[in-house]
FISE-489550 format. One record per atom (N, C-alpha, C): residue in three letters; chain; atom name; residue number from 1; x, y, z. Coordinates in Angstrom, 3 decimals, always signed. Layout:
N
+------+-------+------+------+----------+----------+----------+
| resn | chain | name | resi |        x |        y |        z |
+------+-------+------+------+----------+----------+----------+
|  ALA |     A |   CA |  NUM |        X |        Y |        Z |
...
+------+-------+------+------+----------+----------+----------+
END
This chain:
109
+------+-------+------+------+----------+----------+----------+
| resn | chain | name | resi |        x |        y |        z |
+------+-------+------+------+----------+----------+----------+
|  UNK |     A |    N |    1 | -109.751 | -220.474 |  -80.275 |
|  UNK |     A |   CA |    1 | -108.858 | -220.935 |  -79.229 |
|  UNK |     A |    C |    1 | -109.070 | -222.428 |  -79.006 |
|  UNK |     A |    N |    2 | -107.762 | -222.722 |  -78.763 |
|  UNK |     A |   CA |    2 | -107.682 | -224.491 |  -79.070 |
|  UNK |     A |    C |    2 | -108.218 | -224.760 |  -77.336 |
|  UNK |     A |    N |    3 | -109.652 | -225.924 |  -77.065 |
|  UNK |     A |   CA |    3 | -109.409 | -226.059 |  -75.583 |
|  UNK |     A |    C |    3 | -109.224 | -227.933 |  -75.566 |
|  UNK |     A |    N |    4 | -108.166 | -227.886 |  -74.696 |
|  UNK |     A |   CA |    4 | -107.888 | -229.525 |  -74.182 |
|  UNK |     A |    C |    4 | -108.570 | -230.420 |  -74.149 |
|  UNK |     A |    N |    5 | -109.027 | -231.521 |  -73.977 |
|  UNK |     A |   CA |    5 | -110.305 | -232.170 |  -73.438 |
|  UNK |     A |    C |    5 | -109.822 | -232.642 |  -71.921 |
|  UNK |     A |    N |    6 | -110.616 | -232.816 |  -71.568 |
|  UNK |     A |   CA |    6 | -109.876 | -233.271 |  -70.575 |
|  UNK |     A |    C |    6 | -110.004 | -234.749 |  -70.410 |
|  UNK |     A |    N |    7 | -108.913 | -235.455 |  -70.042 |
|  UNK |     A |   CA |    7 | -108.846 | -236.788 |  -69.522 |
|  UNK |     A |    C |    7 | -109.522 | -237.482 |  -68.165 |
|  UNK |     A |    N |    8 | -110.136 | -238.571 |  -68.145 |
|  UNK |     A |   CA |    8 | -110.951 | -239.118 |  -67.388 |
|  UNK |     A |    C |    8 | -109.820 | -240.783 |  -66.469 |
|  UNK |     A |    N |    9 | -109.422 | -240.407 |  -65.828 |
|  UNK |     A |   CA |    9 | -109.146 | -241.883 |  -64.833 |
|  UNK |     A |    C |    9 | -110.241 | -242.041 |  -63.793 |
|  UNK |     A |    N |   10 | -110.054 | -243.405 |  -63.186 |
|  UNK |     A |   CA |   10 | -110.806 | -244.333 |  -62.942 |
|  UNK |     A |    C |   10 | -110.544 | -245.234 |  -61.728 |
|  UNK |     A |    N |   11 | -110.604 | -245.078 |  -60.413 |
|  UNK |     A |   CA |   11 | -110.727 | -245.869 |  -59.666 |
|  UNK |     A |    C |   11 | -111.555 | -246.445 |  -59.312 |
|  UNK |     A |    N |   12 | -111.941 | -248.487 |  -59.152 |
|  UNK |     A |   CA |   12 | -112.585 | -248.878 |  -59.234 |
|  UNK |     A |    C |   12 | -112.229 | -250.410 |  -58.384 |
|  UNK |     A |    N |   13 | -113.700 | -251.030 |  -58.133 |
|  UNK |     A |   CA |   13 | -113.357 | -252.002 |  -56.988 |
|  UNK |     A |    C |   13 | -114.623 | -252.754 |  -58.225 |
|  UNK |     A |    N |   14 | -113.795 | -254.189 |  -58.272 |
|  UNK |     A |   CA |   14 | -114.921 | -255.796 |  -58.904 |
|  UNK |     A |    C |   14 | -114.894 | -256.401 |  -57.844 |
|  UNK |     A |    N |   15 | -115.701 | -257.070 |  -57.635 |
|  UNK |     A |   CA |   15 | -116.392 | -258.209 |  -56.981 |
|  UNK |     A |    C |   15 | -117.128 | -259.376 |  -57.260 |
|  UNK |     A |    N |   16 | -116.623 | -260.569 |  -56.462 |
|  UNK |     A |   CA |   16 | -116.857 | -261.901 |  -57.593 |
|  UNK |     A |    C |   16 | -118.221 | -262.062 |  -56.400 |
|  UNK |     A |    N |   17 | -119.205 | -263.126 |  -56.748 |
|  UNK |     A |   CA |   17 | -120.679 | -263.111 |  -56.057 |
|  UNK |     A |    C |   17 | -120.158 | -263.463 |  -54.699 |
|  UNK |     A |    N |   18 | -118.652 | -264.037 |  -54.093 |
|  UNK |     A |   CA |   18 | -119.060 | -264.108 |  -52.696 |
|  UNK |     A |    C |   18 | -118.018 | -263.140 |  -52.224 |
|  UNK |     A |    N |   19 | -118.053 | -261.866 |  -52.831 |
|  UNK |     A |   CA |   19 | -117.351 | -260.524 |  -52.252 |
|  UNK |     A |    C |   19 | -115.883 | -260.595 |  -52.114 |
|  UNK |     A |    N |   20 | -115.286 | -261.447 |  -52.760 |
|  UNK |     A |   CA |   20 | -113.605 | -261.281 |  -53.199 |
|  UNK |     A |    C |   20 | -113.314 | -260.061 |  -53.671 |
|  UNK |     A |    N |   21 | -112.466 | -259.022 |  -53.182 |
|  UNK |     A |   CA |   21 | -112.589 | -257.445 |  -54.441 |
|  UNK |     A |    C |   21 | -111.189 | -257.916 |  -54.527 |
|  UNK |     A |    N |   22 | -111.357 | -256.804 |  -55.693 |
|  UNK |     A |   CA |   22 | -109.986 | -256.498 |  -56.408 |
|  UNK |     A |    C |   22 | -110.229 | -255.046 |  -56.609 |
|  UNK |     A |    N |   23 | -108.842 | -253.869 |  -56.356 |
|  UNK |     A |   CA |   23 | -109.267 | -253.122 |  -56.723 |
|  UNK |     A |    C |   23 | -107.977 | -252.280 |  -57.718 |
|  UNK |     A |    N |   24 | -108.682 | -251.207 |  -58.753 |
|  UNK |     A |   CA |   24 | -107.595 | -251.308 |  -59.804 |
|  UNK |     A |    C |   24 | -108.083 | -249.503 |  -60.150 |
|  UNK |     A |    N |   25 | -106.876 | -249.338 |  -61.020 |
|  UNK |     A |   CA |   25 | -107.554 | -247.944 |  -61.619 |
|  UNK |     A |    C |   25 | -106.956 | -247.546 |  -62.810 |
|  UNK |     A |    N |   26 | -107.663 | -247.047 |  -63.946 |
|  UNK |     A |   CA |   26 | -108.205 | -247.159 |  -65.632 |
|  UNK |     A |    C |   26 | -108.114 | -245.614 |  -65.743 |
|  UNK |     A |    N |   27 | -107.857 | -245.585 |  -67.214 |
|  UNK |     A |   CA |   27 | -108.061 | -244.758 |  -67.884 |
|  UNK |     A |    C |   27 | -109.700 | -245.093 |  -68.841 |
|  UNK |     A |    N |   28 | -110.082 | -245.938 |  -69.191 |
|  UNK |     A |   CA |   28 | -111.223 | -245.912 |  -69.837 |
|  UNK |     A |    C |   28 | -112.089 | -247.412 |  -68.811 |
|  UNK |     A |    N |   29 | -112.661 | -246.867 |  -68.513 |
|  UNK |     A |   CA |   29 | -113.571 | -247.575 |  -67.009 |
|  UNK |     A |    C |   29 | -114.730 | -248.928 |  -67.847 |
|  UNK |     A |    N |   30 | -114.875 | -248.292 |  -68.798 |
|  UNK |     A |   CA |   30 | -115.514 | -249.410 |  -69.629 |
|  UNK |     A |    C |   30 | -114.652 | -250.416 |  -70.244 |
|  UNK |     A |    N |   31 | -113.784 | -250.411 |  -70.762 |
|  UNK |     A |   CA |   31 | -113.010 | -251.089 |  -71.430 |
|  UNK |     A |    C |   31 | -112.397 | -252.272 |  -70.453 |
|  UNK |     A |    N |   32 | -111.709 | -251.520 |  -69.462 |
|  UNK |     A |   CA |   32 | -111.005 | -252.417 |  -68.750 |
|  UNK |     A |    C |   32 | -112.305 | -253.201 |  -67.871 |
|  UNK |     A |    N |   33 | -113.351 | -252.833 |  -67.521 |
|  UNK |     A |   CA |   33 | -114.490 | -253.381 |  -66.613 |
|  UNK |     A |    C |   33 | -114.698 | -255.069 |  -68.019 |
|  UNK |     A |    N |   34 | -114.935 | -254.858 |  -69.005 |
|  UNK |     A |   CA |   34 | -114.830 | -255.691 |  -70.027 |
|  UNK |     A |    C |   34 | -114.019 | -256.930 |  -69.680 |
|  UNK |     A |    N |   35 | -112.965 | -256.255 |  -69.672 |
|  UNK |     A |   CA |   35 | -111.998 | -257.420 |  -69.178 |
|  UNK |     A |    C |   35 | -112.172 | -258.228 |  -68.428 |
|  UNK |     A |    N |   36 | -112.210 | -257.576 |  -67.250 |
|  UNK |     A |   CA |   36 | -112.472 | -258.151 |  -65.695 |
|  UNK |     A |    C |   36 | -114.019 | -259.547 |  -66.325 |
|  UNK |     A |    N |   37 | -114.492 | -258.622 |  -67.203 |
|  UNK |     A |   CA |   37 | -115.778 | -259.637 |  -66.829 |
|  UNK |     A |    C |   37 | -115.326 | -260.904 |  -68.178 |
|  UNK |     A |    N |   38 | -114.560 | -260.683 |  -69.083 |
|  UNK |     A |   CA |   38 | -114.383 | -262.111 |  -69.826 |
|  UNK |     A |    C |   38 | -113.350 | -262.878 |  -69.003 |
|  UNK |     A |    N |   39 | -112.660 | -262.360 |  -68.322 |
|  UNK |     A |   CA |   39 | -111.228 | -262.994 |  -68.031 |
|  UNK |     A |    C |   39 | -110.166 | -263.194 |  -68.876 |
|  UNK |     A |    N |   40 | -110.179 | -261.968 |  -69.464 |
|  UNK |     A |   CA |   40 | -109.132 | -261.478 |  -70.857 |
|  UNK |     A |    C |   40 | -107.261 | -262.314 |  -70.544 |
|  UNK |     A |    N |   41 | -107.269 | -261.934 |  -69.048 |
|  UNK |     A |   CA |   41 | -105.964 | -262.399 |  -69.168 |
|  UNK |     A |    C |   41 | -105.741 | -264.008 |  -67.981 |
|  UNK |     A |    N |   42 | -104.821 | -264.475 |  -68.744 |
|  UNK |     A |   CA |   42 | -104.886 | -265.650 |  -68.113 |
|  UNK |     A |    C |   42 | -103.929 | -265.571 |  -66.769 |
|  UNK |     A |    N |   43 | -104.105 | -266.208 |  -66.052 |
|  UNK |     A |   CA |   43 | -103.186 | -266.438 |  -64.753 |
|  UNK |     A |    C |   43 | -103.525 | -264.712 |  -63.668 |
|  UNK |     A |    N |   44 | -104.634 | -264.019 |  -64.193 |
|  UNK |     A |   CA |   44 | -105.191 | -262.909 |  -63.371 |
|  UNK |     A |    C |   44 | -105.847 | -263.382 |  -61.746 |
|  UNK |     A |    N |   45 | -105.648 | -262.376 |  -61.120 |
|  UNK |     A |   CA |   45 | -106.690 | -262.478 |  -60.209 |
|  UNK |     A |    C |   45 | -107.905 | -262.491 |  -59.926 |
|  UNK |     A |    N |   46 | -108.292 | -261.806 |  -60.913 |
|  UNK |     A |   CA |   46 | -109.671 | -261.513 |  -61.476 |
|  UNK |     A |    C |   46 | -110.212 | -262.653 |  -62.353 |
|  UNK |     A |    N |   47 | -109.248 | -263.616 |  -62.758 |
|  UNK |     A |   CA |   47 | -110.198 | -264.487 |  -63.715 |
|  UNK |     A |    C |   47 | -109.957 | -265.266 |  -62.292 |
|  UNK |     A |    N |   48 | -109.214 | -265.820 |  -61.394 |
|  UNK |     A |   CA |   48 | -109.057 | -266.530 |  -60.816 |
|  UNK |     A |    C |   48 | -110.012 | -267.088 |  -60.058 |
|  UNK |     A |    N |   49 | -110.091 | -265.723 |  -59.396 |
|  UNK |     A |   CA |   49 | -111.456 | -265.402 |  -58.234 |
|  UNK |     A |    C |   49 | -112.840 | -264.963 |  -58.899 |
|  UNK |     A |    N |   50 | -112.799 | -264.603 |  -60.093 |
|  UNK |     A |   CA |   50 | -113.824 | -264.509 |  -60.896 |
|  UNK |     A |    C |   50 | -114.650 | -262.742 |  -60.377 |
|  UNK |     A |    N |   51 | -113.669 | -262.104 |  -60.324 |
|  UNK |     A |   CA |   51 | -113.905 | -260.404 |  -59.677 |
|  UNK |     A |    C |   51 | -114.542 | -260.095 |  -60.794 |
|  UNK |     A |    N |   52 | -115.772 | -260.156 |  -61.880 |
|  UNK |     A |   CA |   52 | -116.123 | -259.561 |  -62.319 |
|  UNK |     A |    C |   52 | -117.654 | -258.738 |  -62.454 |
|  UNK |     A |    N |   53 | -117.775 | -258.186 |  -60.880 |
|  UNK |     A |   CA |   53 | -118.590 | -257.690 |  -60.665 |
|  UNK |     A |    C |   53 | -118.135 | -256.278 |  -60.743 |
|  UNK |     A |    N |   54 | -118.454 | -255.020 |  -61.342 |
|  UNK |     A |   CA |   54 | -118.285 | -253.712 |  -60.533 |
|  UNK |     A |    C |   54 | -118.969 | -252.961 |  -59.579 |
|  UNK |     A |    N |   55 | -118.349 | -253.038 |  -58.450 |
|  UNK |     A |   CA |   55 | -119.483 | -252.252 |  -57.266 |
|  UNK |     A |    C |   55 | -119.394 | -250.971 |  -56.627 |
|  UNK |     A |    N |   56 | -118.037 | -250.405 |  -57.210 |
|  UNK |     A |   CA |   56 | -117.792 | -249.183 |  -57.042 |
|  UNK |     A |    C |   56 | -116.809 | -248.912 |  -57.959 |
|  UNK |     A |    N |   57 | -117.089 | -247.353 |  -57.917 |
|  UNK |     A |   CA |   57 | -115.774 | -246.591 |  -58.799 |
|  UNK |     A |    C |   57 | -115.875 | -244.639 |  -58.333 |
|  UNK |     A |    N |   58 | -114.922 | -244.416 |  -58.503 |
|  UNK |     A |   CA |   58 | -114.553 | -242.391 |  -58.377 |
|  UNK |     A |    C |   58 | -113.958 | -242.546 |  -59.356 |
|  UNK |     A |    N |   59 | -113.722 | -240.770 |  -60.091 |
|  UNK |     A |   CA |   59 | -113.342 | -240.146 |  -61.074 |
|  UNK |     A |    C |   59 | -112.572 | -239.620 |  -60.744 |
|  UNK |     A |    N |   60 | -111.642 | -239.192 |  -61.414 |
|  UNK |     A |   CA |   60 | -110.678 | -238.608 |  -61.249 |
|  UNK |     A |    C |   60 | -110.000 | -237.896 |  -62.473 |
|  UNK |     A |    N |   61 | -109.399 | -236.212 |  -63.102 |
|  UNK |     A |   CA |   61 | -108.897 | -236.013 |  -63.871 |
|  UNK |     A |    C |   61 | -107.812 | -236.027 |  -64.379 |
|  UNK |     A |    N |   62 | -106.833 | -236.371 |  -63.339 |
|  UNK |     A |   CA |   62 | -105.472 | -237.024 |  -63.955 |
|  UNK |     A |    C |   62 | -105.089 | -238.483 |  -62.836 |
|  UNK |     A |    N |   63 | -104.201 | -238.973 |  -63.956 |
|  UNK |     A |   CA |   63 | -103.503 | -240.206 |  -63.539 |
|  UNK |     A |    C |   63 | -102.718 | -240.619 |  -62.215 |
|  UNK |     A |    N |   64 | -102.120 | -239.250 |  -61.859 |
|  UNK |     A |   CA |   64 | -101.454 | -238.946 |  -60.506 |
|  UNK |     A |    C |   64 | -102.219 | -239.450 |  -58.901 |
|  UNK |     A |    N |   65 | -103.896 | -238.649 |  -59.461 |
|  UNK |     A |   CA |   65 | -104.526 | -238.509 |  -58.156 |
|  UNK |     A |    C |   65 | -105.296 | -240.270 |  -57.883 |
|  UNK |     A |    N |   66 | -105.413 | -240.878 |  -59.421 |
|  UNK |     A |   CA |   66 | -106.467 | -241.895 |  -59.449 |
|  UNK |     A |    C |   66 | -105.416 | -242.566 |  -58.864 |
|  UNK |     A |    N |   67 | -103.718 | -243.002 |  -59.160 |
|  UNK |     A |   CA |   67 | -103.137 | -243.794 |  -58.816 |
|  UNK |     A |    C |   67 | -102.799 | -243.883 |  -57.618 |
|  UNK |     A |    N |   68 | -103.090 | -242.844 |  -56.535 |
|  UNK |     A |   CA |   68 | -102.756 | -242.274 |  -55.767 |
|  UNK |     A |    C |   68 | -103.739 | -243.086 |  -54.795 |
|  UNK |     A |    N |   69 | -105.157 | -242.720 |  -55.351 |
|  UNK |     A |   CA |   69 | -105.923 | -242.868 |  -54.622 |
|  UNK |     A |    C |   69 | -106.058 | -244.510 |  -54.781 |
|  UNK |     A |    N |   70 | -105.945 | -245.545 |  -55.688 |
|  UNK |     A |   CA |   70 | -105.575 | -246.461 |  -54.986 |
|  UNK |     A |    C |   70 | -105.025 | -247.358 |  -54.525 |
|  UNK |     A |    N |   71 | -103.669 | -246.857 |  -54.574 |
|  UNK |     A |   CA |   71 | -102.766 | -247.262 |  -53.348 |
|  UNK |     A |    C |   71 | -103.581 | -246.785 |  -52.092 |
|  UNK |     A |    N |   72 | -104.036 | -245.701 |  -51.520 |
|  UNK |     A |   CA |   72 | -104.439 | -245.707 |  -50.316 |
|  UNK |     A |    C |   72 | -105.702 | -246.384 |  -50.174 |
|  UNK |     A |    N |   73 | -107.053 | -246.893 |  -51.142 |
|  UNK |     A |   CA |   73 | -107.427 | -247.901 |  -51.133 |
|  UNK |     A |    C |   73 | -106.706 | -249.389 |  -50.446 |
|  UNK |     A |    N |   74 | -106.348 | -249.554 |  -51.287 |
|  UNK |     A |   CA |   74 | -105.210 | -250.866 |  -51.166 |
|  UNK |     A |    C |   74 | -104.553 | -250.923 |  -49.784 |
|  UNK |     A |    N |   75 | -104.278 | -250.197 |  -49.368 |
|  UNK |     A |   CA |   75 | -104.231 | -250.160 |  -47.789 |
|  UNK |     A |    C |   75 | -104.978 | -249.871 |  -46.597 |
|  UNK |     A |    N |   76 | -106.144 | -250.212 |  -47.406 |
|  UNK |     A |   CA |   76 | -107.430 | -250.454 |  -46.353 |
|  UNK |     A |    C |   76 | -107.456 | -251.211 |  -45.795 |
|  UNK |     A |    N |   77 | -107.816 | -251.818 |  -44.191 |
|  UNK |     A |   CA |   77 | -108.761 | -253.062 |  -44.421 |
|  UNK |     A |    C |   77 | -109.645 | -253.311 |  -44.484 |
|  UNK |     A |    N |   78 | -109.610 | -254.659 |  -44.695 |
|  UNK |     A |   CA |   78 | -110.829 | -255.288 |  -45.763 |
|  UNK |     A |    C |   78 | -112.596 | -254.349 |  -45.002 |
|  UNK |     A |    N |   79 | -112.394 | -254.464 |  -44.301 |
|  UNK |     A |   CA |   79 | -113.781 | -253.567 |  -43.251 |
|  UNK |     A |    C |   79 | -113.691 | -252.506 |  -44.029 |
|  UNK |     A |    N |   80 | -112.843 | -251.313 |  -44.196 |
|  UNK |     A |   CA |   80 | -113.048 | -250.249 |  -44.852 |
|  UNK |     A |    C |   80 | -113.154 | -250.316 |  -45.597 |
|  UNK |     A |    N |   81 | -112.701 | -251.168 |  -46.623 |
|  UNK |     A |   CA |   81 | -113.081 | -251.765 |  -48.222 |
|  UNK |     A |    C |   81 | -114.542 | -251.614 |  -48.191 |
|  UNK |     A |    N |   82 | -114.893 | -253.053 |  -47.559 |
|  UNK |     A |   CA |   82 | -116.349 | -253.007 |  -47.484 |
|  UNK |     A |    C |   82 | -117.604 | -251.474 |  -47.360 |
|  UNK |     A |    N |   83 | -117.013 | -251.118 |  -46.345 |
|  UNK |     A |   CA |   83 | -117.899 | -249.475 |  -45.603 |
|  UNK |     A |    C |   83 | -117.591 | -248.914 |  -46.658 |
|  UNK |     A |    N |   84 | -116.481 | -248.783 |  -47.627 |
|  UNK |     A |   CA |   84 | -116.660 | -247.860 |  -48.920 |
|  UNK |     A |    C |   84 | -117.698 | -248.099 |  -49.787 |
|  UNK |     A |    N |   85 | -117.569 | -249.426 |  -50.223 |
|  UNK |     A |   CA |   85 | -118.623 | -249.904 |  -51.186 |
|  UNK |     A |    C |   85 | -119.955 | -249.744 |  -51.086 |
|  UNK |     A |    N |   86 | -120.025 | -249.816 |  -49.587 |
|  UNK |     A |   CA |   86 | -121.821 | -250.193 |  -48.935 |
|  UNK |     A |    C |   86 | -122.517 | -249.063 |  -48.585 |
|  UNK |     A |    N |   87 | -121.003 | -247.594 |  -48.632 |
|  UNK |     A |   CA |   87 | -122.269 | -246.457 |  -48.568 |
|  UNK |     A |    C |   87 | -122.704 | -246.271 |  -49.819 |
|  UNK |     A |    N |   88 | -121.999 | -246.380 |  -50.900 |
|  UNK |     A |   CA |   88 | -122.499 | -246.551 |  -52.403 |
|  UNK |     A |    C |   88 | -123.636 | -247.323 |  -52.879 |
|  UNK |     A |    N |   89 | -123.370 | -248.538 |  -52.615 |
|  UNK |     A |   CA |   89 | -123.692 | -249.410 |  -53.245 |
|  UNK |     A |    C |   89 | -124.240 | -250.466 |  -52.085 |
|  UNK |     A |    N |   90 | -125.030 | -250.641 |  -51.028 |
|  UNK |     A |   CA |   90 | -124.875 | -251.932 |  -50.037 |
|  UNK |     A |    C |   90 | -125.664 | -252.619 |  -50.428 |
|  UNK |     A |    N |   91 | -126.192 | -253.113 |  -51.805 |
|  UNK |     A |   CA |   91 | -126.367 | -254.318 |  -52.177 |
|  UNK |     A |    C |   91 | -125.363 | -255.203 |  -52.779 |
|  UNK |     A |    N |   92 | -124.530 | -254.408 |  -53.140 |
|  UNK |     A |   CA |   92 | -123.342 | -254.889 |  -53.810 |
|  UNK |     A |    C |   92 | -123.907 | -255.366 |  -54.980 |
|  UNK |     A |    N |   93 | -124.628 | -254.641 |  -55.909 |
|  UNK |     A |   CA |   93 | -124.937 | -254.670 |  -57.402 |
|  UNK |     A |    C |   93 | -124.387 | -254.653 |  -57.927 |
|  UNK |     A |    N |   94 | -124.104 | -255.023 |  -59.109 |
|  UNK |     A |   CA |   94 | -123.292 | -255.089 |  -60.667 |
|  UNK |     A |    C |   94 | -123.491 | -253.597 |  -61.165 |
|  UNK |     A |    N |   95 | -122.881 | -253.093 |  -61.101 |
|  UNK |     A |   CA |   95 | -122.915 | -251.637 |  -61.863 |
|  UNK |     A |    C |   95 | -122.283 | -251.375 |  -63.434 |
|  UNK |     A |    N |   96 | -121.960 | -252.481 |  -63.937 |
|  UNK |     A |   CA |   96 | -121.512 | -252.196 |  -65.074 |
|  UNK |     A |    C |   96 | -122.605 | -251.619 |  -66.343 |
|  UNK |     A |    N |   97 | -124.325 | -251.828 |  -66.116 |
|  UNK |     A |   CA |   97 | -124.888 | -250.864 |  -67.307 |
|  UNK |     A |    C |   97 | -124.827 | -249.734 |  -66.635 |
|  UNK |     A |    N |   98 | -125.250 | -249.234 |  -65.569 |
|  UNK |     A |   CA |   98 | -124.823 | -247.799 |  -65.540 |
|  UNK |     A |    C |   98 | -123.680 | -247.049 |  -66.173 |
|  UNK |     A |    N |   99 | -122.362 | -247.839 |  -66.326 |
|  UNK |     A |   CA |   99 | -121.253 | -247.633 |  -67.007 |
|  UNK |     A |    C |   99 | -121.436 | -247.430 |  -68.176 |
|  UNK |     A |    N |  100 | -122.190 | -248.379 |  -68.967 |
|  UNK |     A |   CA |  100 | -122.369 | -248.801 |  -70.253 |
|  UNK |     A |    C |  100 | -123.037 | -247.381 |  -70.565 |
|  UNK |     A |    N |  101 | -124.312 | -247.357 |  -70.028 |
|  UNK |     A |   CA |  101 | -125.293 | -245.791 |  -70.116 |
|  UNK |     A |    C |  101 | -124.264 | -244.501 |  -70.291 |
|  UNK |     A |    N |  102 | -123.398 | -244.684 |  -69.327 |
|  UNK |     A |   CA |  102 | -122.701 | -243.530 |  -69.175 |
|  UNK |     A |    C |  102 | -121.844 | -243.315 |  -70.245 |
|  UNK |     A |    N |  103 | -121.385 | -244.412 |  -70.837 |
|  UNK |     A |   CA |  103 | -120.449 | -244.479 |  -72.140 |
|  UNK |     A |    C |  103 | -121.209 | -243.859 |  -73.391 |
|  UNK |     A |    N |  104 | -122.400 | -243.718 |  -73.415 |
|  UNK |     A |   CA |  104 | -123.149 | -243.253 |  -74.484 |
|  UNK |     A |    C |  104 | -123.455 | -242.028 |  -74.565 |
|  UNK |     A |    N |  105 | -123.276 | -241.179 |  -73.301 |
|  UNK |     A |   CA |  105 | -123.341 | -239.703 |  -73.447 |
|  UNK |     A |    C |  105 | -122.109 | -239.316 |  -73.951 |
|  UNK |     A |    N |  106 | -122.053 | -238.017 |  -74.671 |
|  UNK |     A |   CA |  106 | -121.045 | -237.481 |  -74.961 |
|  UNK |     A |    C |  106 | -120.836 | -236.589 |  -74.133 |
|  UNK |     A |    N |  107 | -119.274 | -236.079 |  -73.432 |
|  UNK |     A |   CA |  107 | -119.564 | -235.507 |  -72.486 |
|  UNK |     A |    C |  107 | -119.133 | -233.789 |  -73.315 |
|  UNK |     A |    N |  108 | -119.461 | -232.659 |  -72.803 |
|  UNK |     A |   CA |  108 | -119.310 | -231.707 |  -73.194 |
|  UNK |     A |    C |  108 | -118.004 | -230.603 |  -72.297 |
|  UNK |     A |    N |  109 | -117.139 | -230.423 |  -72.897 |
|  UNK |     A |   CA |  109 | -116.428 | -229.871 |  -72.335 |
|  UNK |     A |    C |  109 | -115.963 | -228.459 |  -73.145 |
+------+-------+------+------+----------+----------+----------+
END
């Protein structure tokens, strides 16, 4: 019996060192975190402000719920932005090797 894999989206918040976020959401959380941190595209917000910190992210299994979820991000304010990040994360660390780590397991489904 044939089984699916399942698909992985990605909501996620960068941060440049004096806490500018941007927040966005991926299908492959590594790849696009990449970006953010060369400044792949020109005239971005992210190269602008230099958002290439990651300080948070949720999972999500389809595209519907991640996109979903942030638009209602995105209509935070900036305070709740923050209180999201800081129960996670309140140093506001770079989390991108944890990402990296995580990219190296295979996941089993």
């Amino acid at each position: 019996m044939y089984s699916a894999r399942k698909k992985n989206y990605y909501v996620y918040i960068v941060a440049s060192i004096s806490k500018v976020i941007y927040i966005g959401f991926t299908d492959c959380l590594l790849k696009r975190i990449n970006q953010h941190r060369k400044g792949t595209y020109e005239n971005a917000f992210s190269k602008k402000y230099k958002t290439n910190r990651l300080v948070y992210w949720e999972h999500y299994y389809t595209k519907q719920e991640a996109f979903e979820r942030e638009r209602q991000i995105k209509k935070y304010r900036r305070e709740k932005k923050i209180n999201l990040i800081e129960k996670e994360n309140s140093e506001w660390n770079d989390l991108y090797y944890v990402v990296v780590e995580m990219s190296k397991i295979k996941p089993i489904f």
